[in-house]
Each structure stands twice: as structure tokens, then as C-alpha cells.
N, C-alpha and C positions, 0 to 999 in steps of 0.2 A: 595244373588247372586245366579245365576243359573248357575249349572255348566253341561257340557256335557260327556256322559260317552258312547265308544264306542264298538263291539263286532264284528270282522269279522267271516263269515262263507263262504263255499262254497260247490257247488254242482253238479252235472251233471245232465243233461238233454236234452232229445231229444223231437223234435215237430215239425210240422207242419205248415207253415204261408199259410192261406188259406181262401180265401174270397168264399163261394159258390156261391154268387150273382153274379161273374165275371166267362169270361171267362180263359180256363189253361192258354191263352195267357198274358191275363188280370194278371194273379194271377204270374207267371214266369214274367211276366215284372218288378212289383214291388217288390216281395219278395224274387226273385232269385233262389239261393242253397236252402234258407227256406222252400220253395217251392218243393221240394225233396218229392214225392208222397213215397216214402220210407222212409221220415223224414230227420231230420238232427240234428244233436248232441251238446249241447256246453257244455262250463266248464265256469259255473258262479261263482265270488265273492258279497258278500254278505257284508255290513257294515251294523250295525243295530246302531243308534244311540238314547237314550234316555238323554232331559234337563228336570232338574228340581231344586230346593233345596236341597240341603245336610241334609240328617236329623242327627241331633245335636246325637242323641243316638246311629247313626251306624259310621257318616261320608260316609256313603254312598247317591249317587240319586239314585241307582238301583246297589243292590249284581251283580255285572254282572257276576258271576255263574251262577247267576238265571237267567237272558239272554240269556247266553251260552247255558242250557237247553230246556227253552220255544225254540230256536231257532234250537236246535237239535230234540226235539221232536216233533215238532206241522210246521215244514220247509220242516229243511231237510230230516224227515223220510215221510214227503210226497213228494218231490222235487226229491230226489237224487237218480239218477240211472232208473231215469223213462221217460217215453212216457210219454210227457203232455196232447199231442189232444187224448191217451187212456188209460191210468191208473190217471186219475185225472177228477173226476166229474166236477168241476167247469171248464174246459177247452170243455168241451162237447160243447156249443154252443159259448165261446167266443175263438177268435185268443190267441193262448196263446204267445206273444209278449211279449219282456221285461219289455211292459208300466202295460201292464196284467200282467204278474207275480208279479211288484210289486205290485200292486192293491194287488192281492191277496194274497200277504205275508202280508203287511201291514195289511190288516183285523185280520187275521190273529192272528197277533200278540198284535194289540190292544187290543184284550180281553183277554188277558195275564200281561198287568198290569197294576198299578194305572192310574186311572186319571187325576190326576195332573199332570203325566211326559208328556212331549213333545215326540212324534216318528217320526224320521227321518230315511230314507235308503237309503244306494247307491247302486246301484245294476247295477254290471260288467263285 
């Protein structure tokens, strides 16, 4: 049986929503406060969810210590307390948007562990 094993986290961030292809009009119409040429700030939660099998020799699908960590160090010491559209390379040329930051958590994170686990996230 596959069981699911969860880890919330959270973090602060400020950013940009900004399409250069559009006009300010264009870009304030859709993105709003986001759209804050000075930025704009939020307080994100974070659930990080791995399925898998229980391994018979720990009873665990994932030590979620080891979660907790992967996701404190490799997250939120990139995440928290930052300018997305400027202290984070990977926001350089994409909207950094909730759909984008998961993207890029989720990378992320995937290379951080087995194979075989399922990753899921909510991201709020």
C-alpha cells in the first residue's frame, strides 16, 4: 500500500508580476498590486507531500526530517525574505507567479529524493 507522508513550510517573498511584452496598462490591468513597480510582498505556506511504499526496515516513505531539511535548505534559504524578480536567477526571465514558484520548488526538490516517491505540493 502507498502511503502519503506530509511537511508544511513557509516563507516570505516579495516580486514582481510583469509581462514586458504588454503595456503598464496591460500589465496593472491583469496583475493589479502585483504589479507594484516597487514589488509587492506575500507570506507563503508551503505543504510538501511525498507517496510511496513504507520500507519494512524503517516504516517510513520518507524520514520527514529529512524533508524538513531538503526543504529548509535548498526552499526556503533560497525563498524566504527575498526579491524573486532580484535575488533569484531563475525568476530573471520568467513571471515569478505562484504557478512559477511551484514549478520551481518542485524541481527543486525532486532532486532531492528517491525515485520512486511520488511529489506533490500545495502552495498558499
Amino acid at each position: 500500500m502507498k502511503v502519503k507522508v506530509s511537511r508544511k513550510a513557509h516563507f516570505n517573498s516579495a516580486h514582481r508580476l510583469y509581462n514586458s511584452n504588454w503595456s503598464d496598462e496591460k500589465n496593472n490591468d491583469i496583475f493589479g498590486k502585483c504589479n507594484n513597480q516597487n514589488y509587492h510582498g506575500h507570506n507563503y505556506d508551503l505543504i510538501v507531500s511525498v507517496t510511496g511504499l513504507i520500507d519494512p526496515e524503517t516504516g517510513y516513505v520518507m524520514d520527514v526530517s529529512i524533508l524538513k531539511n531538503i526543504i529548509k535548505d535548498h526552499v526556503e534559504s533560497v525563498l524566504d525574505h527575498k526579491n524573486l524578480n532580484l535575488d533569484v536567477p531563475y525568476f530573471k526571465d520568467i513571471i515569478p507567479s505562484a504557478e512559477n514558484i511551484s514549478i520551481f520548488i518542485y524541481d527543486i526538490i525532486k532532486t532531492h529524493i528517491k525515485n520512486d516517491l511520488e511529489l506533490r505540493g500545495s502552495f498558499i
